[in-house]
VOGU-3710 file (C-alpha; in Angstrom, 3 decimals, decimal comma):
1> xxxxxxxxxx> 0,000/0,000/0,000  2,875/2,153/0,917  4,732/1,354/-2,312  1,465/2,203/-3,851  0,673/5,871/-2,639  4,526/6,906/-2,950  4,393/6,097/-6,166  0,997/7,743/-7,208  2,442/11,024/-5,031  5,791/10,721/-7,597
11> xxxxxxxxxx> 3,275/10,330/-10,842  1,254/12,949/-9,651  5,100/14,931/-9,063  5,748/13,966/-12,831  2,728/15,087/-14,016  2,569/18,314/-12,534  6,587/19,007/-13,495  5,213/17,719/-17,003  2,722/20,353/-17,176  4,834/23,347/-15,840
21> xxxxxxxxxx> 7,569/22,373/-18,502  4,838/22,298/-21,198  3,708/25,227/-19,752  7,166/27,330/-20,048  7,552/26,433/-23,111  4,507/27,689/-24,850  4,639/30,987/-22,822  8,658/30,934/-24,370  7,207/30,425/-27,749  4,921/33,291/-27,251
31> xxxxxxxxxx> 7,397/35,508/-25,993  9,863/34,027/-29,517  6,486/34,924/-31,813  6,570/38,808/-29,794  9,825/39,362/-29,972  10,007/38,526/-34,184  6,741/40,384/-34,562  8,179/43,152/-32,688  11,547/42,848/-34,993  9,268/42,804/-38,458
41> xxxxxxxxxx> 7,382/45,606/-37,933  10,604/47,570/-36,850  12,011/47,036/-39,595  8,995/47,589/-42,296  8,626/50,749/-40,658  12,938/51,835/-41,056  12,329/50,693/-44,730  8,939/52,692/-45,223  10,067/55,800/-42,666  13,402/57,833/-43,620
51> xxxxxxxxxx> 15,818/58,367/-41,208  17,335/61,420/-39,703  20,612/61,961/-42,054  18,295/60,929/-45,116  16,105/63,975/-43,913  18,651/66,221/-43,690  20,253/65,296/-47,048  17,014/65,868/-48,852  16,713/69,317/-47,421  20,187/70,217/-48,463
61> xxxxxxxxxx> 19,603/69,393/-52,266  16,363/71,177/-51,531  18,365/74,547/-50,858  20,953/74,019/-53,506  17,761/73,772/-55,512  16,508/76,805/-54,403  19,889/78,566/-54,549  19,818/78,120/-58,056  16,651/79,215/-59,333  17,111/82,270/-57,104
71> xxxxxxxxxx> 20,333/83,043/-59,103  18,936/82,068/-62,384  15,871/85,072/-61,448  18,655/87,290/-60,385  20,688/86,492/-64,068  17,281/87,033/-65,636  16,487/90,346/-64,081  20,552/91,677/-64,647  19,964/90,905/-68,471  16,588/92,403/-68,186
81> xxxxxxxxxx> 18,254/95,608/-66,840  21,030/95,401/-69,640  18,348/95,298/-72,437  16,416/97,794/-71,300  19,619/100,376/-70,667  20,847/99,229/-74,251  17,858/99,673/-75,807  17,702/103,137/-74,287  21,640/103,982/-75,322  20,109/103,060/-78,785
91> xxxxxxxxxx> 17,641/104,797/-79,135  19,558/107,820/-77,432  22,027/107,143/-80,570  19,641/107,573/-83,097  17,795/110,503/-81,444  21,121/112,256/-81,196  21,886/111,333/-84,927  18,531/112,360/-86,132  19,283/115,696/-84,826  23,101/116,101/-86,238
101> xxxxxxxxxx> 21,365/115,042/-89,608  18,140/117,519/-89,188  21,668/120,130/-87,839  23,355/119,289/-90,889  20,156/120,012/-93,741  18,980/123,134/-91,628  22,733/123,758/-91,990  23,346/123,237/-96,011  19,655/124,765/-96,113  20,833/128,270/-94,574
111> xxxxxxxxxx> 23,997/127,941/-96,689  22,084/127,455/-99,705  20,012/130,254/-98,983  23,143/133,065/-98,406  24,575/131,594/-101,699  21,355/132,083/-103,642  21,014/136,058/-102,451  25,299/136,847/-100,962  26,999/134,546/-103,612  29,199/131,373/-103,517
121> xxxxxxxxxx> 33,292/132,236/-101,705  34,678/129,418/-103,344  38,226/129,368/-101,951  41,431/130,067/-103,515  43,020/127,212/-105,010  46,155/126,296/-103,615  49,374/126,835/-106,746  51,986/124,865/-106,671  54,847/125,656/-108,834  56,089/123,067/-111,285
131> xxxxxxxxxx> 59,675/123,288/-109,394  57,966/122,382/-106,280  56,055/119,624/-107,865  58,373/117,469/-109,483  61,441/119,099/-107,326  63,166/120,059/-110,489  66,830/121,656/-109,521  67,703/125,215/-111,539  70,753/125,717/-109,981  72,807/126,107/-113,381
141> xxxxxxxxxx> 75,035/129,104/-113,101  76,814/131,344/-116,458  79,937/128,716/-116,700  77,238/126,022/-118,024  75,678/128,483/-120,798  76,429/126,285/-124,348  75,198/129,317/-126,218  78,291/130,380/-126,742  79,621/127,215/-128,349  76,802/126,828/-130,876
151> xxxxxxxxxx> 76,609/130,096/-133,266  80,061/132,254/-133,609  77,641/135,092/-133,207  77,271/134,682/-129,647  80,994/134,425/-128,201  81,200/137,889/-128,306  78,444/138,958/-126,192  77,527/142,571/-126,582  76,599/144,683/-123,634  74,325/147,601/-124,140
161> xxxxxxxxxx> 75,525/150,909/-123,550  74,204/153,530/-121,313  73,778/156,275/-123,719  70,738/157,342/-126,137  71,922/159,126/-129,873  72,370/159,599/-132,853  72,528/156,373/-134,368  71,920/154,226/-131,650  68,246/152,347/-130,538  68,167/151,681/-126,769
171> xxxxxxxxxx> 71,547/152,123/-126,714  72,657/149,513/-129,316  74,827/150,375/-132,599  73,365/148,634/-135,628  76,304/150,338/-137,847  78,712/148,489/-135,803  76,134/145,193/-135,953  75,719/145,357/-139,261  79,956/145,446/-139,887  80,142/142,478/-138,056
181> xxxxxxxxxx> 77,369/140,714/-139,502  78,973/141,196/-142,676  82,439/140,143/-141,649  81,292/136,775/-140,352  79,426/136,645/-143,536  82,542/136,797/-145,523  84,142/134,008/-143,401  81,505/131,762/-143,883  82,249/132,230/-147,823  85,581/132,194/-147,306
191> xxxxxxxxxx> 85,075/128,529/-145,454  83,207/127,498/-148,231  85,110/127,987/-151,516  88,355/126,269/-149,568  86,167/123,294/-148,475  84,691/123,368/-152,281  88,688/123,792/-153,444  87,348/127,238/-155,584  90,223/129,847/-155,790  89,403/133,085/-156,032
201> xxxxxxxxxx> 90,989/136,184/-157,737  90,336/139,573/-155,778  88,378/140,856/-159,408  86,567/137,856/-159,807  84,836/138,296/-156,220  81,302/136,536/-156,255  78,734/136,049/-153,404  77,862/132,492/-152,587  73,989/132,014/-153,009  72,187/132,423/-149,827
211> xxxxxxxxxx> 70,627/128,772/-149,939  74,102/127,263/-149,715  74,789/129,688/-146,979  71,987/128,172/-144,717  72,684/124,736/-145,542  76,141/125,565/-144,619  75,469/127,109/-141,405  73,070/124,510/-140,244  75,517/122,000/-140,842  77,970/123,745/-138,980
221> xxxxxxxxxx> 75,227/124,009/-136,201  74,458/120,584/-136,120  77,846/119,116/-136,309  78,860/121,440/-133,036  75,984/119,764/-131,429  77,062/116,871/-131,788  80,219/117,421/-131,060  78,290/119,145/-127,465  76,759/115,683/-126,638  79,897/114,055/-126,984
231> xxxxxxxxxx> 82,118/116,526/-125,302  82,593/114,496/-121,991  83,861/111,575/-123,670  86,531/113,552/-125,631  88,110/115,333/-122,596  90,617/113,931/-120,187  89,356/113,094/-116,809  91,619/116,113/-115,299  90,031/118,509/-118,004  86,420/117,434/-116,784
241> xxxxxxxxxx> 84,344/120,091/-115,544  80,944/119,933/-113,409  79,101/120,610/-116,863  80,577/117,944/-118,331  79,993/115,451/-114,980  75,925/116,830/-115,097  75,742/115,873/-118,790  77,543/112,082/-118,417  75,202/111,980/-115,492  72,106/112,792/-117,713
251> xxxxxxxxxx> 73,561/110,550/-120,757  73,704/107,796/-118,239  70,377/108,337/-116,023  72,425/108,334/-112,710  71,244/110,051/-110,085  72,410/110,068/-106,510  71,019/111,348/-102,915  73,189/112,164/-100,336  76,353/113,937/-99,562  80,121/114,209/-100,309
261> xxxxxxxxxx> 79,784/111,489/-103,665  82,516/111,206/-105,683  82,645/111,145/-109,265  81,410/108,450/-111,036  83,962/105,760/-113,471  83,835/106,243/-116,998  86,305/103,738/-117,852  87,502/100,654/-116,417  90,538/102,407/-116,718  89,646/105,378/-114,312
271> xxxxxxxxxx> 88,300/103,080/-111,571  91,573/102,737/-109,368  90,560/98,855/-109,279  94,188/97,039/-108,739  95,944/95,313/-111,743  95,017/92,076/-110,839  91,349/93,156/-110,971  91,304/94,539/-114,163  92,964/92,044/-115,180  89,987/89,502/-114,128
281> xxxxxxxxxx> 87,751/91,950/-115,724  89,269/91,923/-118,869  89,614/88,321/-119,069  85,797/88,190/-118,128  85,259/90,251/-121,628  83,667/93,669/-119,916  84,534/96,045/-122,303  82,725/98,975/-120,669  81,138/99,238/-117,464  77,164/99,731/-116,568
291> xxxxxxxxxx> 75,793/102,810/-114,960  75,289/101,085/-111,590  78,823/99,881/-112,133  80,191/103,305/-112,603  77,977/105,127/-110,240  78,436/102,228/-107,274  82,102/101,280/-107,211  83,704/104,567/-106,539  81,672/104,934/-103,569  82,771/101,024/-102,634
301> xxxxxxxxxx> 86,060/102,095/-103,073  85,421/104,950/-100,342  83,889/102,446/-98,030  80,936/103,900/-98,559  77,018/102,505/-97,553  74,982/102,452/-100,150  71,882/101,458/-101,233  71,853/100,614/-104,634  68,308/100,753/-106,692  68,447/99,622/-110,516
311> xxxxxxxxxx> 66,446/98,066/-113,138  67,117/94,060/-113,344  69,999/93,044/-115,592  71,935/96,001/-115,295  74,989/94,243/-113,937  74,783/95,279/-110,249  76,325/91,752/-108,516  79,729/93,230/-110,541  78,944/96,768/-108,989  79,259/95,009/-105,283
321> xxxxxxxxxx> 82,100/92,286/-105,626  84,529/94,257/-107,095  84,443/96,962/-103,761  84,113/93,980/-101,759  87,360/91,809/-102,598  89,209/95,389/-102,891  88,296/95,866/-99,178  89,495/92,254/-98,606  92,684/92,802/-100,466  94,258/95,315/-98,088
331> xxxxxxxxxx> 93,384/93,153/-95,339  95,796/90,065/-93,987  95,302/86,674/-95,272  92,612/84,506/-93,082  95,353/82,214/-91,552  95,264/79,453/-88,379  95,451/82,441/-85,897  92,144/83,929/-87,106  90,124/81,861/-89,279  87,975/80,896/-86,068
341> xxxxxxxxxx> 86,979/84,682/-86,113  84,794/84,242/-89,344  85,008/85,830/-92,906  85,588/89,382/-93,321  82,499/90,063/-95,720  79,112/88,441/-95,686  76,517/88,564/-99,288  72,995/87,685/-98,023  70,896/86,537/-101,175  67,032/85,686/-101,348
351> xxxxxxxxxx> 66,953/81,983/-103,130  69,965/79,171/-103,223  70,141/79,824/-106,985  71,285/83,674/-106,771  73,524/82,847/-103,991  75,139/80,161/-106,324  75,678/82,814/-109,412  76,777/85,577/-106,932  79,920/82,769/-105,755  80,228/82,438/-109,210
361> xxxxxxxxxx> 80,819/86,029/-110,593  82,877/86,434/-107,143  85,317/83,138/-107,809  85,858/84,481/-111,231  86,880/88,278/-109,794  88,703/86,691/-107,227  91,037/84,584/-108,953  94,065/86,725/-109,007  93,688/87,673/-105,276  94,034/84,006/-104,165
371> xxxxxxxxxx> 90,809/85,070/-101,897  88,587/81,804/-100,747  84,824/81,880/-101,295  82,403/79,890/-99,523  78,667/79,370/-100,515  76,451/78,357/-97,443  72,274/77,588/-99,177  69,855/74,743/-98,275  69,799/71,494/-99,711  73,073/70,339/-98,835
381> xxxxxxxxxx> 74,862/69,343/-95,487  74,959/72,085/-93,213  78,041/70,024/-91,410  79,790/70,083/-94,200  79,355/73,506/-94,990  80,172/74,127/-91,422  83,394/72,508/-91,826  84,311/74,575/-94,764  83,966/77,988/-92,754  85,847/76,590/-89,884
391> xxxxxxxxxx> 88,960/75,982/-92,446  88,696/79,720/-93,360  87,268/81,839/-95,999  86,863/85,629/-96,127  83,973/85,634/-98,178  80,691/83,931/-97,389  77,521/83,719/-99,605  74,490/82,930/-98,382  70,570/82,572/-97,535  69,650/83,685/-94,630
401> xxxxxxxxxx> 67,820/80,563/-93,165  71,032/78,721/-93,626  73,290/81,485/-92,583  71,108/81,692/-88,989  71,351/78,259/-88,594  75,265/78,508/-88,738  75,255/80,676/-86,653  72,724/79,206/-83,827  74,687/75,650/-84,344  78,133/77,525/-83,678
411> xxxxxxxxxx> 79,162/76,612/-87,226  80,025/80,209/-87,742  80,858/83,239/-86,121  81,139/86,785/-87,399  83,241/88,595/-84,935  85,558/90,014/-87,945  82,759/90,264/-90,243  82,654/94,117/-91,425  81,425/93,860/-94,834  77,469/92,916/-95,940
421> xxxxxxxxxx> 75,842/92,730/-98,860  72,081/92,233/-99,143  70,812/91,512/-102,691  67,486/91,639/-103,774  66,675/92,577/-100,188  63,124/93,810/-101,232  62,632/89,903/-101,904  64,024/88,982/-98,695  61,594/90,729/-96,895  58,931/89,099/-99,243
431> xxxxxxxxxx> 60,050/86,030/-98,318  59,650/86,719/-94,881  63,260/86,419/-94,070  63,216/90,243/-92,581  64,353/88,152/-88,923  66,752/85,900/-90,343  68,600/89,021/-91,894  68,476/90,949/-88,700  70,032/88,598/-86,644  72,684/87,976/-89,046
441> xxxxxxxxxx> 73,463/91,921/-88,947  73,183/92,045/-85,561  75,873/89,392/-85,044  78,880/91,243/-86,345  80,202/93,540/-84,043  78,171/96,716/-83,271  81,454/98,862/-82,054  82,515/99,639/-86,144  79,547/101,585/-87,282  80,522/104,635/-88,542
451> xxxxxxxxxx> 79,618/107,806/-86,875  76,444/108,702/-87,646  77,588/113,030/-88,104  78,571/113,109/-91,385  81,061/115,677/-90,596  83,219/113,726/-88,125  86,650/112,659/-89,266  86,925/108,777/-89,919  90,054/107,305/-87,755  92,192/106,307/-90,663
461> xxxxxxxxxx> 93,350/103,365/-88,130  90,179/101,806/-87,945  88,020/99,494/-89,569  84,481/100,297/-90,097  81,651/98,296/-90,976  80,275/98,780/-94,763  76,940/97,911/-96,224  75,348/97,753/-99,718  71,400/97,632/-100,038  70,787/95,954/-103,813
471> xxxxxxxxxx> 67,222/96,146/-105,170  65,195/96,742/-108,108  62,305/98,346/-105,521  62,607/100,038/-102,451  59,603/98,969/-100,282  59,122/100,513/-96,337  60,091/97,288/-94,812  63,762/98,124/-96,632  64,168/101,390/-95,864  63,531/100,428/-92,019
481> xxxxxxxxxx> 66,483/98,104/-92,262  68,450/101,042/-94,092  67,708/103,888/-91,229  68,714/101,209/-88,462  72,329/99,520/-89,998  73,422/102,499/-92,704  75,468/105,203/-91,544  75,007/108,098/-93,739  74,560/106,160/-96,933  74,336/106,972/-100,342
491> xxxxxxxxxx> 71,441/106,341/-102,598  72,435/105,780/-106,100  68,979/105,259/-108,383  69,525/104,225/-112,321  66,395/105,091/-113,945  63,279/104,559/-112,702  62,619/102,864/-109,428  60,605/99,643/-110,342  60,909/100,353/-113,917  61,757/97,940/-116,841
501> xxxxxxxxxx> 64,483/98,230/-119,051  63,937/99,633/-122,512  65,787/96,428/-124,310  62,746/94,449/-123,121  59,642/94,533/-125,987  56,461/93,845/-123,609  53,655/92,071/-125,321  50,596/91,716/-122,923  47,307/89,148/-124,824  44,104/88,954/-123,295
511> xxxxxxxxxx> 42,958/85,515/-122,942  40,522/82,713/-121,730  42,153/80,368/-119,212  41,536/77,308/-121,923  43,268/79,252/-124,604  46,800/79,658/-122,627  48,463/76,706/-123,507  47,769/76,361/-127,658  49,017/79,759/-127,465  51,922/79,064/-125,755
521> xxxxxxxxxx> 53,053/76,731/-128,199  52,512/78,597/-131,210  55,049/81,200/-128,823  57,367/78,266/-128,675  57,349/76,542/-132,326  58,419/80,335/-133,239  62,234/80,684/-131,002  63,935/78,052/-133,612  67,326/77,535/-131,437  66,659/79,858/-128,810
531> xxxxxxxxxx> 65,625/80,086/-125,254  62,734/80,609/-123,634  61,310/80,840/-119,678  57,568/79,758/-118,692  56,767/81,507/-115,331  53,363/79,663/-113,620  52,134/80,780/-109,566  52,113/77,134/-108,465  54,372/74,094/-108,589  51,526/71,492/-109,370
541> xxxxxxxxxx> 50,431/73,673/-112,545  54,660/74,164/-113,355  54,570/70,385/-113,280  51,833/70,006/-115,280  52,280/72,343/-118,294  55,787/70,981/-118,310  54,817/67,278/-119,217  52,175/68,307/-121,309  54,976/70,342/-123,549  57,374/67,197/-122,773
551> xxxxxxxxxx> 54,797/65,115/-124,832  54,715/67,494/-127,526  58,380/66,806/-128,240  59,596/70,386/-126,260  62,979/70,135/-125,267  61,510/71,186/-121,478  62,711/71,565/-117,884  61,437/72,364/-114,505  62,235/74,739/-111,762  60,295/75,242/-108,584
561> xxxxxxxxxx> 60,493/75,229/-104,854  59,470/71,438/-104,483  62,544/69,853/-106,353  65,755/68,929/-104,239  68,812/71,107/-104,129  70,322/68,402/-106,640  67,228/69,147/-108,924  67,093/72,381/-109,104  70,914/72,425/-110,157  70,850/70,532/-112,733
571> xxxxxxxxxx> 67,648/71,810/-114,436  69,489/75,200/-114,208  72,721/74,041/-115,859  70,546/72,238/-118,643  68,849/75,093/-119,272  72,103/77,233/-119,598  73,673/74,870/-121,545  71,020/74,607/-123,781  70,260/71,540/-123,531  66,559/72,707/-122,702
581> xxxxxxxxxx> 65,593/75,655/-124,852  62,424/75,826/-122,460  62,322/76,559/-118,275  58,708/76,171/-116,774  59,489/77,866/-113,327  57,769/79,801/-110,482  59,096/82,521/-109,212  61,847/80,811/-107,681  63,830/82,233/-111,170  62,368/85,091/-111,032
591> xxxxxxxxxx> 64,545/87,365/-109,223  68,133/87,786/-109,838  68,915/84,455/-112,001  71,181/85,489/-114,501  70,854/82,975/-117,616  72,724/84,238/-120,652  70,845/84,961/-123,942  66,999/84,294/-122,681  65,002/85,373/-125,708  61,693/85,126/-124,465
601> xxxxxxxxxx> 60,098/85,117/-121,305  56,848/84,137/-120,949  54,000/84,758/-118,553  51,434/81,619/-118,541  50,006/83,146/-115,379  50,446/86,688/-114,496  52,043/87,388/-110,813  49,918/88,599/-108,293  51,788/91,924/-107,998  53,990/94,741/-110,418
611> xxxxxxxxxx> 57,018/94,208/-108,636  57,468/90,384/-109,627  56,071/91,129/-113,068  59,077/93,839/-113,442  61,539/91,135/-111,989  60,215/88,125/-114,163  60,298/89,609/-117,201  64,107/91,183/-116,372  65,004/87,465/-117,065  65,421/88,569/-120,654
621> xxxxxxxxxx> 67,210/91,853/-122,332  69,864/91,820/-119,713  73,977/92,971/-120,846  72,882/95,092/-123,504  70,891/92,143/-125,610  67,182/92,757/-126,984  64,571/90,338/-125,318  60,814/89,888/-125,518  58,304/89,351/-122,792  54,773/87,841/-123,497
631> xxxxxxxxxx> 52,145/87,900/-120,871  48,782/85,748/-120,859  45,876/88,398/-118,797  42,788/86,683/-117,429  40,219/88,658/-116,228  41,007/86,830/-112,931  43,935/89,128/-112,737  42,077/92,480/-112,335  44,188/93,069/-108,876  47,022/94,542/-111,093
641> xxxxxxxxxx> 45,427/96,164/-114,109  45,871/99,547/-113,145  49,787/99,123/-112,370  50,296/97,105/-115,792  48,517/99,610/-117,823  50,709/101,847/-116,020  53,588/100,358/-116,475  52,569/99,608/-120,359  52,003/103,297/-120,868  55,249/104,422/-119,418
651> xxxxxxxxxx> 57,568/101,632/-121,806  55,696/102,744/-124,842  54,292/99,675/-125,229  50,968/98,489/-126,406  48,004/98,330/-124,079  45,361/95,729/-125,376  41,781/97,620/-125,807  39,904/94,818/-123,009  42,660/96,052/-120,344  42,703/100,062/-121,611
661> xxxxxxxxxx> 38,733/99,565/-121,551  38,356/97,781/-117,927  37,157/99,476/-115,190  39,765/98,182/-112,810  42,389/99,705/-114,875  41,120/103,034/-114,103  41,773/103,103/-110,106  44,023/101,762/-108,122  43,011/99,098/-106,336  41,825/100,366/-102,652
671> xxxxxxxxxx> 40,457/103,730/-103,818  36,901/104,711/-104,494  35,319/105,627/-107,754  33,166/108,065/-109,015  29,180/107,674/-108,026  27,686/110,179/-110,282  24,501/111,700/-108,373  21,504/109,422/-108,196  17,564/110,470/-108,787  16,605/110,934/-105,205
681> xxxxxx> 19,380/112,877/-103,997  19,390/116,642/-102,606  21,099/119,133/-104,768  20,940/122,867/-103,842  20,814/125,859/-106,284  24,415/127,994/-106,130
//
């Protein structure tokens, strides 16, 4: 029984521990179900509710928002305000405007009006005399009246005497003219019968008829003029006198500008070149020098800056060298102890090919002098051509790219350099080598300029620096390198500035663009076995027109700025040779490239400017020799129509009717032509 009820109390333990454990647990569970309810709706609610920072982040974008469109307004109402004061500065404007206009007619109105009822005051116009206009110089004084030397009549002046008479008329005695009138009369006969051989007996006297008195006195008249116009040429240089310089001047066209010039060569023989330069000149074959050469090397010879300005062809490369390698001559030798110094004289020339003939013409000068001459262009090795200045030369010929670049690689140095030459320096400056040719001038030394008072004594034991200026033109661009490196320089002009020679026959044919080239070879079937030069603007178009003539069976070359160094001298010497009778070029030849007996120069396309026109076409009549220049005119061309008309005009040379008839050879290019007065427009009553 005992057994029994211990064990029910233990079940009933059991049960009840059963029940509080089942218990527990489902009140756990509950609690487990809360606490993940509780967690799920926290977090629904962080997804769907923002949070603090995300709050504050909208709210800044919000202002930045705000900041914006407030500026944007405050832009909008600034350009608001700047229409509004423009429109009223405008309006202003043309309120202020229509009142100077309605000032101006109330103005011409009132004007009007005192002209129709007071008269027109036209002012006085301005005179200017013809001396003052074309600066003509009168300064001839009593020792240069010819007068005297023409008519026997006149060598014995006759002064008027102070005293009124019988037989005298204001003072003059016609008994006394009339004696000598007949004694000169008598010579004349007298002159006559000897030249005829007729002796006369004193009974048989006769008068000559007074026909063959005339005739004879004309001739007498004419042959003493002739004898006038040669009279410089007949006289010794000591017996010269400033009549006779004026008149070889005039026969010449020399004219000079500045101060204390000597007197110009006539001969070879009256230059004071050395022996051994003459000599090289004869050998050469100059029988006579040009006018730049006589005008140009006496001043050389003085060490003299000049600035030379002559026509193309008129021989001034000889006018420079020969003054140049007489400089050299009195210097010493270049040697090992100053060869590193440089050369003593520098030419500066535009394209490779002038600087090429310029080392020419100064090799063959130079000869005799046993002076060394160094070319420096492009196209070839400049280390090479550093190498030959290093091993001493005292002349160097150049371009001035290549020159710079010597002289920036320390190839060369100029420090004894006191003799330039620029040739062709308008083209230079064309070129755009105006900086190259500045820095080469300013590396020689500064401290040998001359002094720029004219009146201040040259130390005798110095060396100063000398400079020729060569051109055919004389642009601004020039004269601002003249006023900043020439001391006091003389300006030596032959002819006309610009102007052609009168050797040169100018032909100018109006054409269509399609007609140029069958006309160009009827020009070319006609030289036989002479030479010819084609100038064209581009170097494709060169190319071109060059094989088409090649097809025809032309013997033809090329010459432009595209082909090599190598190129460019051989096409050259072909051409000189003759083994082309034809050159196609651009205007690479068209500036100081002397090629000997060019017949005809042609110009397929006409340059862009008057100044290469005058230089291509100076390709031809050069040393004396006729030449002809033919130029194809497009109406594309109209730019220079008023300077070739011009130019046409001046030569004597025929202007075609299309170019004498177009307008745009009737005003220069720039100014404004005539508007006759139009319908609607005021005109008052004088």
């Amino acid at each position: 029984m005992k057994h029994s009820i211990t064990d029910d109390i233990g079940e009933k333990v059991q049960a009840n521990k059963l029940v509080s454990i089942s218990n527990a647990e489902i009140e756990q569970q509950k609690r487990r179900s809360e606490q993940l309810l509780h967690n799920n709706n926290k977090t629904n609610s962080s997804y769907y509710k923002p949070s603090h920072s995300t709050d504050r982040h909208r709210s800044s974008i919000d202002r930045d928002r705000n900041r914006d469109r407030e500026r944007e307004r405050e832009k909008e109402r600034e350009r608001d305000t700047e229409r509004n004061r423009d429109r009223v500065h405008d309006e202003a404007f043309k309120a202020s405007k229509r009142e100077r206009i309605e000032e101006r007619e109330r103005e011409k109105e009132l004007q009007a009006i005192k002209e129709q009822y007071l008269g027109s005051k036209k002012p006085e116009k301005r005179v200017i005399k013809r001396s003052d206009k074309f600066r003509l110089s009168f300064d001839w004084d009593s020792s240069e009246d010819t007068s005297c030397d023409m008519n026997i009549l006149y060598q014995n002046r006759h002064e008027a005497m102070l005293m009124f008479g019988r037989g005298f008329y204001a003072g003059v005695d016609r008994r006394e003219q009339k004696k000598l009138a007949a004694k000169n009369e008598k010579e004349l006969q007298d002159k006559i019968r000897k030249k005829d051989g007729i002796e006369e007996r004193p009974e048989e006297a006769t008068t000559l008829p007074a026909q063959r008195l005339k005739d004879e006195a004309a001739e007498m008249y004419d042959a003493f003029d002739m004898r006038v116009d040669r009279h410089w040429s007949e006289k010794k240089l000591e017996d010269m006198t400033e009549r006779d310089w004026r008149i070889f001047r005039e026969d010449f066209n020399i004219s000079y500008k500045g101060s204390k010039i000597p007197r110009p060569m006539r001969s070879w023989v009256e230059s004071k070149l050395s022996s051994e330069l003459l000599k090289a000149v004869a050998r050469a074959g100059y029988k006579a020098p040009s006018p730049i050469q006589m005008a140009a090397i006496p001043l050389g010879l003085q060490q003299r800056d000049v600035i030379g300005v002559a026509e193309t062809g008129s021989g001034k490369t000889t006018a420079f060298v020969l003054p140049m390698l007489t400089y050299i001559a009195r210097l010493p030798p270049i040697s090992e102890e100053n060869e590193a110094d440089g050369p003593y004289a520098v030419v500066l020339a535009p394209t490779r090919e002038l600087a090429q003939q310029i080392e020419e013409e100064t090799v063959k000068f130079a000869r005799y002098l046993g002076i060394k001459v160094v070319s420096i262009v492009g196209g070839q090795s400049i280390e090479e051509q550093g190498f030959k200045i290093r091993q001493g030369c005292e002349v160097v010929i150049a371009t001035p790219g290549r020159l710079i670049d010597c002289l920036e690689r320390r190839y060369a140095v100029l420090n004894q350099c006191n003799y330039v030459v620029l040739d062709e320096a308008d083209r230079m400056i064309d070129m755009g080598f105006e900086p190259q040719v500045v820095g080469v001038l300013d590396a020689m030394p500064s401290s040998n300029f001359k002094p720029e008072n004219e009146d201040e004594e040259l130390d005798e034991n110095r060396i100063y620096r000398t400079t020729y200026m060569f051109s055919a033109t004389m642009p601004t661009a020039v004269e601002r390198l003249a006023r900043k490196y020439l001391r006091n320089p003389v300006v030596v002009t032959i002819g006309t500035a610009g102007k052609t020679t009168d050797l040169i026959t100018q032909h100018v044919i109006m054409v269509k663009e399609s007609e140029k080239t069958p006309r160009l070879k009827t020009l070319l079937n006609d030289l036989v076995d002479k030479t010819a030069i084609v100038f064209i603007n581009t170097k494709k178009a060169a190319d071109h027109v060059s094989k088409t003539l090649e097809k025809e069976g032309y013997r033809v070359t090329t010459l432009h700025g595209g082909k090599s160094q190598e190129q460019r001298e051989i096409s050259l010497k072909g051409f000189r040779t003759k083994r082309f009778n034809v050159l196609v070029a651009t205007d690479v030849a068209g500036r100081g490239i002397d090629v000997p007996d060019v017949a005809h120069v042609i110009n397929y396309d006409m340059p862009g400017n008057i100044e290469m026109y005058t230089h291509r076409i100076g390709r031809t009549g050069r040393a004396g020799k006729k030449g002809t220049a033919t130029t194809f005119l497009t109406l594309h061309d109209t730019e220079v129509f008023y300077d070739l008309k011009q130019m046409l005009t001046q030569s004597n040379s025929l202007v075609p009717p299309e170019l004498a008839r177009h307008e745009a050879s009737k005003l220069k290019p720039g100014s404004i032509p005539y508007r006759p007065p139009r319908r609607n427009d005021t005109v008052f009553a004088h």
